[in-house]
C-alpha positions in Angstrom: 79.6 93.9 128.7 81.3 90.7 129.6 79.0 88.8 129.1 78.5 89.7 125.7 82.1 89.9 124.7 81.9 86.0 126.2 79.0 85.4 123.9 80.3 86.9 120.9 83.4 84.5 121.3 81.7 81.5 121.7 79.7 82.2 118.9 82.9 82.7 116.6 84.4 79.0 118.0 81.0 77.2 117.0 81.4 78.8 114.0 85.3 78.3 113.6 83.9 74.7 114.3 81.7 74.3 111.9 83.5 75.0 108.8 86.2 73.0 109.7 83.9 70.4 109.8 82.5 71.3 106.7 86.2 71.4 104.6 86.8 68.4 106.2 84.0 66.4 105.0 84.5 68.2 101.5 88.3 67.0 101.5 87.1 63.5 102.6 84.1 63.8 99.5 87.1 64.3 97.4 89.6 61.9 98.0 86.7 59.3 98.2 86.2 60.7 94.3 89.5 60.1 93.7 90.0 56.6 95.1 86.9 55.4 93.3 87.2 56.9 90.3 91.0 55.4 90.4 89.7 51.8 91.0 87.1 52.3 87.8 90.0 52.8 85.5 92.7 50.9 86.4 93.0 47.5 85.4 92.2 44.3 88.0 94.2 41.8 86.4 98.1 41.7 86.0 97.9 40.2 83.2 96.9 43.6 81.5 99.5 45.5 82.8 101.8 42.7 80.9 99.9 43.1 78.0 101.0 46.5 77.9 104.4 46.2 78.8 105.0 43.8 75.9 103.8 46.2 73.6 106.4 48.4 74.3 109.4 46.4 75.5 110.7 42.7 75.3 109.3 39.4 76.7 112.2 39.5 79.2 111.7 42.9 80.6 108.3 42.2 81.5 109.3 38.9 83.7 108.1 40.7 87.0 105.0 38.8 86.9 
């Protein structure tokens, strides 16, 4: 009987195991989504984010560049 209460339990913790694995790699899919799709749409250059500064504030507020 012990054996198979033994058996039953290391059969849960495999399984425990295996879908926190499984949520983790989902998660990591995820953020790896995010970060790329992030990186499509934001703009490289600085330049662009001075472009749209200026279009909403003055010359000398947009000086950080």
């Amino acid at each position: 009987m012990q054996e198979a209460n033994a058996s039953d339990r290391q059969i849960h913790q495999s399984t425990i195991a295996i879908e926190e694995r499984d949520r983790f790699k989902f998660i990591l899919g995820i953020v790896i989504c995010c970060v790329s799709i992030s990186s499509f749409f934001l703009p490289e250059k600085p330049q662009e984010f001075a472009s749209i500064c200026e279009k909403y504030n003055t010359p000398n507020a947009c000086q950080i560049w």
